[in-house]
N, C-alpha and C positions, 0 to 999 in steps of 0.2 A: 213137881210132879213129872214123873217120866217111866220110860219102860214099861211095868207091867202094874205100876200106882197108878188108881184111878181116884177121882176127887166125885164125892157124894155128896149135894146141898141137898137140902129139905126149906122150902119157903113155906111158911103161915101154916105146918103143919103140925094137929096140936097145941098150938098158939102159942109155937117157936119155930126158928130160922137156926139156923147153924149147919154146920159139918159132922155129917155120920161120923161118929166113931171116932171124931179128934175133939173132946169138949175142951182142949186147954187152946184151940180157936175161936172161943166165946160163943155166945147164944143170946140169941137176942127174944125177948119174952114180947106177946103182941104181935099184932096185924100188922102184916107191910103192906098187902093188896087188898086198897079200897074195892068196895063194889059198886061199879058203875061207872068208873074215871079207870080208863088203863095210865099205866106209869112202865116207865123202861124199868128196867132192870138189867144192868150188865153185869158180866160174868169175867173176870179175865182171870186163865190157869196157866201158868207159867213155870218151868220148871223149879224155882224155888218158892214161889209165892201163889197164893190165889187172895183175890179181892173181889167182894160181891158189894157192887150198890144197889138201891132201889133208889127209884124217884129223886136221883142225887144225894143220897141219904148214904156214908158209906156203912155197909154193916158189920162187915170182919172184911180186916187186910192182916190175913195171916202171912210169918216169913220164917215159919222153921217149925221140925216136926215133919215135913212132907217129905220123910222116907218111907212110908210107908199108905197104903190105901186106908181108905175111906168109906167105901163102898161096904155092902154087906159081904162078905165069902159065898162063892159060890156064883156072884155075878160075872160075865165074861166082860173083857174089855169095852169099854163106850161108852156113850155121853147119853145121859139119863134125865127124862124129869120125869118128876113121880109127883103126885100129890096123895095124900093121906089123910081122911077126912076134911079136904078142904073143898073148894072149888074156884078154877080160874080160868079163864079163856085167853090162850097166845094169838094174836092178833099178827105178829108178826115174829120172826128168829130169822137173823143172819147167824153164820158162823164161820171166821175172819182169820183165815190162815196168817201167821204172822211173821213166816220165814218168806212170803212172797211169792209160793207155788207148793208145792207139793213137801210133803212132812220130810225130815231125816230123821234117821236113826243115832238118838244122843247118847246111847252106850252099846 
């Protein structure tokens, strides 16, 4: 993922997980978020890969196909959570620059 491709998850929504708009990144059918016990949930997007666990559980570690966005058309650049018919409360989010400070531009 890079440039102007942005990466779109959907968790427990509809009662599937997966990646907008790229189903050959799998989907997962069922609840990942119990109610009443929070669980991490990490996120890592990277420019050739994205991997989503929950509760140590991995769900999709996609690694090709990410030329292209994810997101709906129309949305502007950025990091999204959405929920759709579900309900969850974030208890806590970091977000963990991985170049060591401030972003470059990789094309």
């Amino acid at each position: 993922m890079s440039g102007t491709n942005m990466v779109s998850v959907v968790i427990d929504t509809l009662g599937h997980s997966g990646l907008m708009n790229i189903p050959e990144a799998g989907n997962w059918n069922g609840a990942l978020l119990p109610t009443g016990r929070p669980v991490p949930v990490n996120v890592s997007v990277r420019r050739t890969s994205f991997l989503l666990t929950v509760d140590g559980k991995k769900i999709i570690d996609f690694k090709k196909g990410l030329d292209r966005p994810s997101a709906e058309p129309g949305y502007p650049n950025g990091m999204y959570i959405q929920a759709c018919q579900s309900a969850f409360a974030v208890s806590k989010m970091n977000l963990t620059p991985i170049s060591g400070g401030t972003g470059k531009k990789t094309r």
